[in-house]
C-alpha positions in Angstrom: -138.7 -26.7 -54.9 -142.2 -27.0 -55.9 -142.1 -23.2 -57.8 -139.4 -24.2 -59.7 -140.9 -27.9 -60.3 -144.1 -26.2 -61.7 -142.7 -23.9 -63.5 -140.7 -26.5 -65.4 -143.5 -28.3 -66.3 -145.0 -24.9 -68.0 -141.8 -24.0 -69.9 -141.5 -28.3 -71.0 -145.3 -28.4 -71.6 -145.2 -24.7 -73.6 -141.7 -26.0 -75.9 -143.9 -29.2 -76.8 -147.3 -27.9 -77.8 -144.6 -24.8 -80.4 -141.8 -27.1 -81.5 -141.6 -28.8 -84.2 -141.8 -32.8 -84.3 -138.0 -33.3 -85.2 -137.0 -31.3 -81.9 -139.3 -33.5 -79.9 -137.5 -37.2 -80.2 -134.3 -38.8 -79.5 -131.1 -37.2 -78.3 -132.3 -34.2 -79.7 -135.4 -33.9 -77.5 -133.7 -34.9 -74.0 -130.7 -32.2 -74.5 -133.4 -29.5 -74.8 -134.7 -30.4 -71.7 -131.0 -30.0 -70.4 -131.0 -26.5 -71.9 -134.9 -25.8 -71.0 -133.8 -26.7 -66.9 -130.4 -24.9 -67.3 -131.1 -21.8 -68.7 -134.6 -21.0 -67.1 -134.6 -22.5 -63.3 -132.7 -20.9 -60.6 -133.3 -20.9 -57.2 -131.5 -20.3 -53.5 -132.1 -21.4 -49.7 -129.8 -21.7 -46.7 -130.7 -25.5 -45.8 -128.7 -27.7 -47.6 -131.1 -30.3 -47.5 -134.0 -28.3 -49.5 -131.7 -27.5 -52.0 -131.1 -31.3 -52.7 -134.4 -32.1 -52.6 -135.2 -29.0 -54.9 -132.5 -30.8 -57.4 -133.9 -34.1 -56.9 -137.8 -33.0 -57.8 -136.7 -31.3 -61.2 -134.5 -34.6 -62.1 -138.0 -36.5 -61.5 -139.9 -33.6 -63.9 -137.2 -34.5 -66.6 -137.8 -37.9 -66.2 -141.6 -37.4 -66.0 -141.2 -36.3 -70.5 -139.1 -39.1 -70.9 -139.7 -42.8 -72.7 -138.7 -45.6 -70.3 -136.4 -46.6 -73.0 -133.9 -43.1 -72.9 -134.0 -43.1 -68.9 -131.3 -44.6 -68.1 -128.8 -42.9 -71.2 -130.3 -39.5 -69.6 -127.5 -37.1 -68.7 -128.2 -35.3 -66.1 -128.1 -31.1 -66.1 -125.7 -29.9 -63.0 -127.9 -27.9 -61.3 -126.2 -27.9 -57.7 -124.2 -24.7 -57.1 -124.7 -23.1 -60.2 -128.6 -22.8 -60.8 -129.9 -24.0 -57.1 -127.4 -22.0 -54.6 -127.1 -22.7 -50.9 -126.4 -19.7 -49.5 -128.1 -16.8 -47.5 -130.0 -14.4 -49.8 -128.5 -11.6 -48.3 -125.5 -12.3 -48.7 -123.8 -11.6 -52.5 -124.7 -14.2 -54.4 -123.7 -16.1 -58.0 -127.3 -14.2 -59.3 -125.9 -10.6 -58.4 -126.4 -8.9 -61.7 -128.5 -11.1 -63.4 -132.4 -10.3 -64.2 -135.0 -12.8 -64.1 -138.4 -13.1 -66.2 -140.3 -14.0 -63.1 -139.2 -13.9 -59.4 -141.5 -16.3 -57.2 -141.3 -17.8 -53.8 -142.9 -18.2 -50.0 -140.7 -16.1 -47.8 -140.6 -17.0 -44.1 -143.7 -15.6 -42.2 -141.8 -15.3 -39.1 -140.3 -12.4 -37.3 -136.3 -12.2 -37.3 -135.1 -14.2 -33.6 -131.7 -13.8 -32.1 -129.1 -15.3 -33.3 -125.7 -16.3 -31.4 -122.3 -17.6 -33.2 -120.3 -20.6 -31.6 -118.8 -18.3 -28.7 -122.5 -17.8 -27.4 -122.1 -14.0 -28.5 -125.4 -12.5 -30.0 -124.6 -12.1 -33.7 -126.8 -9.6 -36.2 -128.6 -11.5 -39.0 -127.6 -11.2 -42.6 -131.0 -9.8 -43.7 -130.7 -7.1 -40.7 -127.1 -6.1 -41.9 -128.6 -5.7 -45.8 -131.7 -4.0 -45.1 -129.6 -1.3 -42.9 -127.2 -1.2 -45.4 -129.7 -0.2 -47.8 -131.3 2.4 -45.6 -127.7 3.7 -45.2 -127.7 4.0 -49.1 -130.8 5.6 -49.7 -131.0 7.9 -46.4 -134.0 6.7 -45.0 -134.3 5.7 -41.4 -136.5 2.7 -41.4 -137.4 0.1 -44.6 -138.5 -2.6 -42.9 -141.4 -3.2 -39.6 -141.2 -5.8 -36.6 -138.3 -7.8 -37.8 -140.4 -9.5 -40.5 -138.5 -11.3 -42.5 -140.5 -11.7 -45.5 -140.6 -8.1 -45.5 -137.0 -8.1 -46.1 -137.5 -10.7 -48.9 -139.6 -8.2 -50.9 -136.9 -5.8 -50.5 -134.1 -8.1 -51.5 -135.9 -9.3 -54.6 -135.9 -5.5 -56.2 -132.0 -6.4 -56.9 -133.3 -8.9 -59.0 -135.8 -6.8 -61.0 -135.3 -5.5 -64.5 -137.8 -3.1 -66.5 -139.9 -6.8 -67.3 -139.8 -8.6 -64.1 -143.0 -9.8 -62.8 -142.6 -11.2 -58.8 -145.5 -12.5 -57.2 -144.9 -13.6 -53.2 -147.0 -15.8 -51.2 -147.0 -13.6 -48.2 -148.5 -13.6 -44.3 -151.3 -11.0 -44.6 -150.0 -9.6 -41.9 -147.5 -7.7 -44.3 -150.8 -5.6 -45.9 -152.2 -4.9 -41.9 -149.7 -4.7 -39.0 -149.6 -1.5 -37.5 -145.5 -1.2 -36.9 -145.1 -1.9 -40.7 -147.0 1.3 -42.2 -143.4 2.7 -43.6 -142.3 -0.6 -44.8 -145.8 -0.6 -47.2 -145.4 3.0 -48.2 -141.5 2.1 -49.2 -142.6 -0.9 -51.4 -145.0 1.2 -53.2 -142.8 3.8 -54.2 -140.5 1.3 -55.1 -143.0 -1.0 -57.6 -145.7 -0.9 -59.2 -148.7 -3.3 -57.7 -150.5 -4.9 -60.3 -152.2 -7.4 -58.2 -153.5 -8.7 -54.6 -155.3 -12.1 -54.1 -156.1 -11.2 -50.1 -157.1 -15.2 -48.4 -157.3 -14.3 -44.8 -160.9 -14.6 -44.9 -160.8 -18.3 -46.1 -157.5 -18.9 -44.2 -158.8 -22.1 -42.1 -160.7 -23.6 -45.7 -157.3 -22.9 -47.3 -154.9 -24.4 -44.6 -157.1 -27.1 -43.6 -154.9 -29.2 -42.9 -152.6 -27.8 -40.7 -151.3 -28.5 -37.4 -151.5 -25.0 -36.1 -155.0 -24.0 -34.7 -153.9 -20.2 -35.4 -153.7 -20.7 -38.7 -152.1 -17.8 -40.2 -153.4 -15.5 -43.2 -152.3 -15.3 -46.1 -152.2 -13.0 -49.4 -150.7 -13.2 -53.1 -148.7 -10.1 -54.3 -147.9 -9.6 -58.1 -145.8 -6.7 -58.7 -143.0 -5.5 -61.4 -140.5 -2.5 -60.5 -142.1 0.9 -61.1 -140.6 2.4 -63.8 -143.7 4.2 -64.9 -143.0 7.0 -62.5 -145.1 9.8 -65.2 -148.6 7.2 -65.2 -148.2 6.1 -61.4 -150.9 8.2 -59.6 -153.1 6.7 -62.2 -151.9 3.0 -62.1 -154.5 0.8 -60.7 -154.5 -2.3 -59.1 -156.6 -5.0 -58.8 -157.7 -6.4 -55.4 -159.0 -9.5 -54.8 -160.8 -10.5 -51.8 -161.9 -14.1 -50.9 -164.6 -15.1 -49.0 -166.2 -18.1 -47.6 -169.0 -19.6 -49.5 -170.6 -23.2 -49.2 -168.8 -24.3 -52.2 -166.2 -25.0 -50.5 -167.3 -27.3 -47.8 -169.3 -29.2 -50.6 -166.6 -29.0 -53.7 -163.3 -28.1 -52.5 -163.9 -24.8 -54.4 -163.0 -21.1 -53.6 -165.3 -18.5 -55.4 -164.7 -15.1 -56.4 -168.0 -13.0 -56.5 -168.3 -9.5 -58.1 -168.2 -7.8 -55.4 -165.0 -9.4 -54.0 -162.6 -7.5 -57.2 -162.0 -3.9 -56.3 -159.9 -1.5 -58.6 -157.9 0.7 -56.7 -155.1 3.7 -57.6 -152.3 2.8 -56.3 -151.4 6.4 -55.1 -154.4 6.0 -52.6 -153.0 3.1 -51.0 -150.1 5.1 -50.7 -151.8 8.3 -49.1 -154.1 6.4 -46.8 -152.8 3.4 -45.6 -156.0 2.2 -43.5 -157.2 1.8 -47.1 -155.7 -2.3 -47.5 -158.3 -3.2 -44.5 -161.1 -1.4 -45.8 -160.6 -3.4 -48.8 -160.9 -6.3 -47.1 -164.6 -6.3 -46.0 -165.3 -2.7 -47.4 -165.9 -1.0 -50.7 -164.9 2.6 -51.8 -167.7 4.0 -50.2 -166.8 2.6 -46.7 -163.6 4.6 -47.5 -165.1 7.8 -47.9 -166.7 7.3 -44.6 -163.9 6.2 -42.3 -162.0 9.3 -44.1 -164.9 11.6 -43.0 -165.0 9.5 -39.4 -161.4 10.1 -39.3 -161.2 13.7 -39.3 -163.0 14.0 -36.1 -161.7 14.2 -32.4 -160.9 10.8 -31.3 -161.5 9.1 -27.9 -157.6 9.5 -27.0 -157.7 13.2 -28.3 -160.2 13.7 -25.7 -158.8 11.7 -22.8 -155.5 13.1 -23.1 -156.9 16.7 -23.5 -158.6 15.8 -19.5 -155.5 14.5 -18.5 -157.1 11.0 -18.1 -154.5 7.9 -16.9 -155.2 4.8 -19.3 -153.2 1.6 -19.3 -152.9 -2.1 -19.4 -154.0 -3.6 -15.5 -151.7 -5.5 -13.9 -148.9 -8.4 -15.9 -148.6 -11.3 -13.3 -146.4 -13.5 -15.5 -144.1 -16.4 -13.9 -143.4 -16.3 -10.1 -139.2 -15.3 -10.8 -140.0 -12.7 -12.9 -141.9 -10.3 -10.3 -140.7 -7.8 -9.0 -142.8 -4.9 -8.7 -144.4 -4.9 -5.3 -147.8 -4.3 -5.1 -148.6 -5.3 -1.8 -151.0 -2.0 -1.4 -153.5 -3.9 -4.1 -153.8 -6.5 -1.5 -157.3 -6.9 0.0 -158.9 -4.6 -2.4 -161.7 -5.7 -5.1 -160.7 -8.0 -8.3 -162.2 -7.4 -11.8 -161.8 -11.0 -13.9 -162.1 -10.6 -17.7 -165.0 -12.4 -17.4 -166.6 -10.9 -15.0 -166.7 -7.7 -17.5 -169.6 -7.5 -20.0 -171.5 -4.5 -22.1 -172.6 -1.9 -19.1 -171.8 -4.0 -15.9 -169.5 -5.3 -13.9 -170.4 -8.6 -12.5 -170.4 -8.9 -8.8 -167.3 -10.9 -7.3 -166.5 -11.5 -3.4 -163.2 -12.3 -4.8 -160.0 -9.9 -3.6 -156.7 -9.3 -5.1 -154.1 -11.4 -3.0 -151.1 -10.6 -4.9 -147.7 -9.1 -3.6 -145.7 -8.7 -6.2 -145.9 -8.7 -10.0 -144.1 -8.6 -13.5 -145.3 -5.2 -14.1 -147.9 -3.5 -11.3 -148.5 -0.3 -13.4 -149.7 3.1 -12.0 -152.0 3.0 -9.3 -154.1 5.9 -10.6 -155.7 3.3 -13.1 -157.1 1.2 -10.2 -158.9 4.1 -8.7 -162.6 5.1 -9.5 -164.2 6.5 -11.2 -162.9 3.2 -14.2 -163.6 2.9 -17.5 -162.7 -0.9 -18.0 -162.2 -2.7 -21.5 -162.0 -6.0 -22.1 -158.9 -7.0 -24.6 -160.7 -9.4 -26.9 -163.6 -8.9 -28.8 -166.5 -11.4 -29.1 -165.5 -14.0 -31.4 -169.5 -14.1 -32.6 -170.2 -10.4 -33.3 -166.9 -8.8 -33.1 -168.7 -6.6 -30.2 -166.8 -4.7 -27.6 -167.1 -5.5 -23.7 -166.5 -1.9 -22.0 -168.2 -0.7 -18.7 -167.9 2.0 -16.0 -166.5 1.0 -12.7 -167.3 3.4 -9.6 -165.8 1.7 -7.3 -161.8 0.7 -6.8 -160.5 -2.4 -8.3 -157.9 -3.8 -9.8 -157.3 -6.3 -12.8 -155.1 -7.8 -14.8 -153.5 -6.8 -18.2 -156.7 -8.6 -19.8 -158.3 -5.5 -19.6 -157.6 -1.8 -20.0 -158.4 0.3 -17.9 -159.3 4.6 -17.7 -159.5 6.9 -14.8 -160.8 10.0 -15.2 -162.9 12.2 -13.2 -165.8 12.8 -15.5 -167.9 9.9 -15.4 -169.7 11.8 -18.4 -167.1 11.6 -20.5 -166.7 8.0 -19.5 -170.0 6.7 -20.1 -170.0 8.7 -23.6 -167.2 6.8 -24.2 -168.6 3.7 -23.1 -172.2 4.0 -25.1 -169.4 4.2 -28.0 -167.5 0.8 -27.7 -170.1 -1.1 -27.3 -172.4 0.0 -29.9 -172.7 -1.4 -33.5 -171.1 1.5 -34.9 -167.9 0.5 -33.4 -167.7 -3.2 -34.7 -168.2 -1.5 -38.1 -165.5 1.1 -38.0 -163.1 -2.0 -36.1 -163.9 -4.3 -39.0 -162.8 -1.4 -41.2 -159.6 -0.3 -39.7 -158.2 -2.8 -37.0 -155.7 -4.3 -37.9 -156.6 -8.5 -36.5 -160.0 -8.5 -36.1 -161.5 -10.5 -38.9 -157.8 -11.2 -40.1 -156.1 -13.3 -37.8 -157.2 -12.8 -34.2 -160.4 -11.4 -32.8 -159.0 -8.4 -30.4 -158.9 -5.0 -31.0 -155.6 -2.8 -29.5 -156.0 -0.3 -26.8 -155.0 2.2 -29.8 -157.1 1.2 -32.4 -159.7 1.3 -30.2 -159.1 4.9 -28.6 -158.8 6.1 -32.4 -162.6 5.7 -32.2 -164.7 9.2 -33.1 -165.0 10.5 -29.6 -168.7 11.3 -29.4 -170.2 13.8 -26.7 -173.9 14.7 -26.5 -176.4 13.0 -24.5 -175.0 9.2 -24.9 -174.0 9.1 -21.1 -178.0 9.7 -20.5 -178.8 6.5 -22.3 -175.7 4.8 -20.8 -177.3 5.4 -17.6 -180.7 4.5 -18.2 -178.9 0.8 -19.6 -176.7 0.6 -16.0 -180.0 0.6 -14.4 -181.7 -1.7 -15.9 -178.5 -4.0 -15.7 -178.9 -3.6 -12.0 -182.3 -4.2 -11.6 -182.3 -7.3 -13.5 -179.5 -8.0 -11.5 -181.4 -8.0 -8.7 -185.0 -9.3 -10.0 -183.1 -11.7 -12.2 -186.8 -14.1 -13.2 -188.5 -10.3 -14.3 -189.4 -10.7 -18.7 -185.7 -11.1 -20.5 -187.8 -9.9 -23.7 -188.5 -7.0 -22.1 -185.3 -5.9 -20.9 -183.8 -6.4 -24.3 -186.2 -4.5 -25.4 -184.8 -1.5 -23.4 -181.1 -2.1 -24.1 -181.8 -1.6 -27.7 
């Protein structure tokens, strides 16, 4: 209950510093803060037990304005089942109809999980059967991305909403980014107009310092009010916020907002171009005009898929009972370890694939040569890609991605592209982890790279050979070769 605890204290604090002294001692004073906690604090959840303890923190917050003298005659407001409800917030509630001055909360950051009644039998959640429900209503196919349930929450709360309702969620960032939510974000902002977004994946560890989880999650503000301004909305703007780490913090305790961190943006664009929140992020309008220029052109999966290239995931081992693909053909034949992959070589191994069987043992086209090979994360340091050309056969696990074509132009083009510095630019621009949460790029975020021809797979070469010669005359001047690979 700590919203509805704080917000108390405002309403309490704000009566006090307008009221007049006569309203502000005796019986007089402690029945207004019956009325203040009645008529302005309401609040639901499913456990039981935060609801008590919700109930129990406001009773303190009363107490807290109180003389030690008029505690113990203090009566009580009955807050329990009529202003704090345990119930499921998808189902009807005692609120349906009412409208609220402000709406705030922390919806869960998780995904939806199965759910199974006494019986055993798999049961639909509430907050699936409401959100279908109101696509029903409205004829749309999809509202909601992933099972996210806090998505469902921003949904749920427009029920709530009158022309002056302001709702602000603590959210998962992940809202603003993940790639199966893109119709849930253009939804919400048809449905409200965004006034504000105070982005803190960037300072997610300084924020959430304290927690248990080493993946700490990020996390973003949203203030928003129902859009009823549907004439002025291409021209509504909102204000973006954008965090970053500074030393303040590890010497005060303090986040700072620079200049350069508030962006005002039309909402309408964020609608039209939805790669537009992660430019935000680290970006500035500029960097938007470029990725839309960069993202007119052919892209890398344009032109494999115009050669009739085979690209896929390598091989899933998973747990021993779950295999059963055979794959006994890969046996014997040459192993690629993440590891082993770096910028424009493949690390020599003795090392062979000794495998039978396997969760999933994918096509065998993408374990013949000529390879393009991809490494699934990104380098936590530079955000750089690890992509080389194999011309041999080999076969790897679903660490890395792998291409066959026949052009081994086309290939190294491709290669010279991922792991230049151009493309940590354009995947701190667009992808939807890297810099957010996790430092990995997906196969198609990465394939929705500009595919650039020309003579790249000329310099690609000339790199490969000087990878093997200082393979092979490994104590000849380092300087000098890193001198060539730039």
């Amino acid at each position: 209950g700590i919203f509805l605890v704080e917000t108390l204290r405002r309403i309490i604090d704000h009566f006090i510093a307008h009221a007049e002294k006569k309203d502000l001692q005796g019986a007089r004073f402690r029945e207004k803060l019956r009325e203040l906690a009645l008529n302005n604090i309401f609040g639901i959840d499913s456990d039981r037990s935060a609801v008590q303890v919700a109930a129990f923190s406001i009773y303190l917050t009363l107490l807290d304005y109180q003389k030690p003298a008029d505690v113990s005659t203090f009566r009580f407001p009955n807050l329990l089942e009529t202003n704090l409800l345990c119930q499921d917030a998808f189902c009807p509630v005692g609120f349906e109809g009412m409208s609220f001055d402000f709406i705030i909360g922390n919806p869960p950051w998780n995904r939806g999980r199965r759910e199974y009644d006494e019986a055993g039998l798999e049961i639909k959640p509430e907050y699936q059967k409401y959100i279908e429900a109101r696509a029903r209503t409205e004829r749309i196919r999809s509202i909601i991305g992933n099972k996210e349930i806090a998505q469902a929450f921003m949904v749920r709360a427009l029920d709530f909403m009158g022309a002056e309702t302001k709702t602000a969620f603590v959210l998962t960032s992940k809202v603003l980014y993940n790639n199966q939510s893109n119709h849930f974000r253009r939804y919400f902002l048809e449905n409200v107009q965004l006034d504000a977004v105070l982005e803190l994946s960037s300072v997610r560890r300084e924020v959430f310092s304290q927690s248990s989880d080493p993946s700490v999650a990020p996390a973003c503000v949203m203030f928003y009010r129902r859009n009823l301004m549907v004439e002025n909305g291409n021209g509504h703007l909102v204000k973006h916020t954008s965090v970053k780490p500074s030393v303040f913090f590890s010497l005060f305790k303090l986040l700072t907002v620079e200049k350069a961190d508030i962006q005002y943006i039309r909402q309408a664009l964020l609608r039209q171009y939805d790669y537009l929140w992660k430019i935000l992020l680290y970006g500035t309008y500029l960097d938007f005009l470029l990725v839309k220029r960069l993202k007119e052109k052919k892209t890398i999966k344009e032109e494999i898929d115009e050669r009739g290239c085979v690209y896929g995931l390598g091989v899933t081992c998973g747990k021993e009972g779950n295999r059963h693909y055979d794959i006994s053909e890969y046996v014997g034949k040459k192993i690629v370890e993440a590891a082993q992959l770096h910028q424009y070589v493949v690390r020599s191994s003795n090392e062979r694939w000794e495998l039978t069987s396997a969760q999933w043992g994918r096509r065998k086209q993408l374990f013949e040569a000529p390879l393009l090979l991809i490494r699934k994360s990104l380098d936590a340091s530079d955000f750089s890609c690890r992509a080389s050309v194999c011309t041999e056969d080999a076969v790897y696990k679903d660490a890395i991605t792998g291409v066959h074509g026949d052009s081994l132009e086309m290939l190294r083009n491709i290669v010279g592209t991922l792991n230049s510095r151009f493309f940590t630019y354009y995947a701190l621009m667009c992808f939807s982890s890297l810099g957010i949460e996790r430092e990995q790029g997906h196969n198609m975020e990465k394939f929705s790279l500009p595919y650039i021809s020309g003579g790249i797979y000329k310099i690609v070469e000339r790199i490969e050979k000087k990878c093997r010669n200082f393979e092979n005359e490994p104590l000849q001047n380092p300087y000098h070769f890193s001198a060539q690979i730039k």
